[in-house]
C-alpha positions as CSV (number, residue, x, y, z in Angstrom):
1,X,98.9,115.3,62.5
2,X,101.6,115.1,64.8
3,X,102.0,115.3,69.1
4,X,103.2,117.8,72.1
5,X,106.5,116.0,73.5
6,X,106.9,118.3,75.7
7,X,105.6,121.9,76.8
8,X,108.3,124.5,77.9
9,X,108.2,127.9,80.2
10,X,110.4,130.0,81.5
11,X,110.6,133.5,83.9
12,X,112.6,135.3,81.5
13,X,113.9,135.5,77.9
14,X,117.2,133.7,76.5
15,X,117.2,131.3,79.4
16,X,116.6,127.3,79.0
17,X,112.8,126.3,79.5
18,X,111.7,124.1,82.4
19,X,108.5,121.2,81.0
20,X,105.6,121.1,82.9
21,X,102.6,118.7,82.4
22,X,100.1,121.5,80.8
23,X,99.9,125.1,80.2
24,X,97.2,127.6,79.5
25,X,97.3,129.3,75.9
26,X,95.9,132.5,76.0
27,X,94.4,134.5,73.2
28,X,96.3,137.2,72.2
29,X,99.1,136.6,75.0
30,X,100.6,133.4,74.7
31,X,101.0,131.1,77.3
32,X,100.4,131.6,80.3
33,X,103.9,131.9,83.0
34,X,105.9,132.1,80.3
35,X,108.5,135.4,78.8
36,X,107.7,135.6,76.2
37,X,103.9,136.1,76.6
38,X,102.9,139.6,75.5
39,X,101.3,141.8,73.1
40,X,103.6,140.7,70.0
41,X,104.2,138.6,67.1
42,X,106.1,135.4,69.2
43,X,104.3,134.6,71.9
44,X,104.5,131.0,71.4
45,X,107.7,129.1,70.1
46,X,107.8,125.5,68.3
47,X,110.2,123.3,67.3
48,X,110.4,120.0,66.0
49,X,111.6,116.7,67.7
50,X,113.0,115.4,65.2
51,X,115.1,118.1,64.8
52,X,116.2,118.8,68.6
53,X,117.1,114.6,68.4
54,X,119.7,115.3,65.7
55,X,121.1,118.1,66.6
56,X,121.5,116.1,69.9
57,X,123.0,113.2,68.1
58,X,125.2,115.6,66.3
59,X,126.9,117.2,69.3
60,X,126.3,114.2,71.4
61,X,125.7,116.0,74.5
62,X,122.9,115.4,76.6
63,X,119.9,117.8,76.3
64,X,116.0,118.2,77.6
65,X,113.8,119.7,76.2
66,X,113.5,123.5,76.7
67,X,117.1,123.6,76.1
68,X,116.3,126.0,73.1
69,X,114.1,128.0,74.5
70,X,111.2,126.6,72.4
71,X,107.7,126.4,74.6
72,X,106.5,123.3,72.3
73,X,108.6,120.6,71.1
74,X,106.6,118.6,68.3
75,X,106.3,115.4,67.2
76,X,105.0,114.3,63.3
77,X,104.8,118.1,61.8
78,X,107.1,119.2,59.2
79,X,107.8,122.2,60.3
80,X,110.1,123.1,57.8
81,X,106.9,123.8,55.2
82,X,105.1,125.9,57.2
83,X,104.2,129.4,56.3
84,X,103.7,132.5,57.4
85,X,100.0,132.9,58.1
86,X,99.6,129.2,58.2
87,X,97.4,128.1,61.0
88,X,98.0,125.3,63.9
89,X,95.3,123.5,65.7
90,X,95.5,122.1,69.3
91,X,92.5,120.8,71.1
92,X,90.3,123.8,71.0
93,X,93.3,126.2,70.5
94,X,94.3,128.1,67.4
95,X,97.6,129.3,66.9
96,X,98.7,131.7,63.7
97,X,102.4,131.0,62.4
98,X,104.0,134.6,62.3
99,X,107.5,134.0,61.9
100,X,110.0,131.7,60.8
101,X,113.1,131.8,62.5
102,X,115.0,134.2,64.2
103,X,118.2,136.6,64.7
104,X,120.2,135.0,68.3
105,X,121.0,137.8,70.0
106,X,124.0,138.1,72.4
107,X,124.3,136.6,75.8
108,X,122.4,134.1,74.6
109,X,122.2,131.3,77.4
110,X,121.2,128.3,75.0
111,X,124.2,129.5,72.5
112,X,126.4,129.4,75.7
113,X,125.3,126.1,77.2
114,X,124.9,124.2,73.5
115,X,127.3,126.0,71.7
116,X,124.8,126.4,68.7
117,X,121.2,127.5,68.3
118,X,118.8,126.0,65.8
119,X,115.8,127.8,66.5
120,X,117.3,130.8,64.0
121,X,117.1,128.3,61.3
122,X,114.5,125.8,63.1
123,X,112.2,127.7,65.3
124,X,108.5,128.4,64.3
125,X,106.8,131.5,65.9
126,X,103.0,132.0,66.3
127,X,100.2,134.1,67.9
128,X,97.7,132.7,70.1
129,X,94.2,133.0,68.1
130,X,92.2,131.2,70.5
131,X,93.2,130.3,73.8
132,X,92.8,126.7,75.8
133,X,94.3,124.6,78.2
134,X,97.0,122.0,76.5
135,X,99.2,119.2,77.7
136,X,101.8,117.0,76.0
137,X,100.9,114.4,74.1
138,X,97.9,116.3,72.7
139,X,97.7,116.1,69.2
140,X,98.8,119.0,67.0
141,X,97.5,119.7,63.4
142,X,98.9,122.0,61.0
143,X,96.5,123.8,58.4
144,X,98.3,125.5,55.6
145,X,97.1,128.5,54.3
């Protein structure tokens, strides 16, 4: 079981995400505001805190989060064994994991600002299954298929 450090949006694609307190997931869109929301495969992005804190360490640069474009930044999940298919449980929503990773395309504004991107290596995409209202510091659950 692990946490929501933060919840991420932003008005258009390949731009740094703003936090806000809570969000609306919406089944079969994604969440709600948000770019990436849409009839696809990645309508919601994760990536691990643990990994955004050592890549910060790394490059020793100061960073938020959003700075990779990833709407949730979680706490307490491995993320590095989840599948594709595997499912992820928050409050009453359901998310399904549909991709792992990702091609950076150019112009990226994270690649620009950062200099490097880890969600291609890092970055967990999912489908809303079933939609709710979350907030950060609800608890997250990972069920592997």
């Amino acid at each position: 079981m692990g946490k929501i450090i933060s919840i991420n949006i932003s008005e258009k694609k390949g731009t740094v995400k703003k936090a806000v307190e809570s969000a609306n997931l919406i089944e079969d869109f994604g969440i709600e505001k948000d770019a990436h929301a849409g009839n696809w495969h990645r309508q919601v992005s994760l990536l691990s805190y643990e990994s955004f804190i050592k890549f910060k360490e790394e490059v020793k640069i100061k960073m938020e989060p959003g700075v990779f474009g990833e709407n949730l930044l979680v706490k307490g999940l491995n993320l590095k064994e989840v599948k594709v298919g595997d499912k992820i449980q928050i409050g009453e929503g359901l998310l399904e994991v549909t991709q792992i990773g990702k091609l950076c395309h150019k112009g990226c504004e994270i690649r620009e600002i950062v200099g490097r991107c880890i969600m291609p290596d890092e970055g967990i995409f999912a489908k809303v299954l079933k939609g709710t209202e979350i907030k950060s510091g609800d608890e997250i659950c990972l069920e592997h298929m």
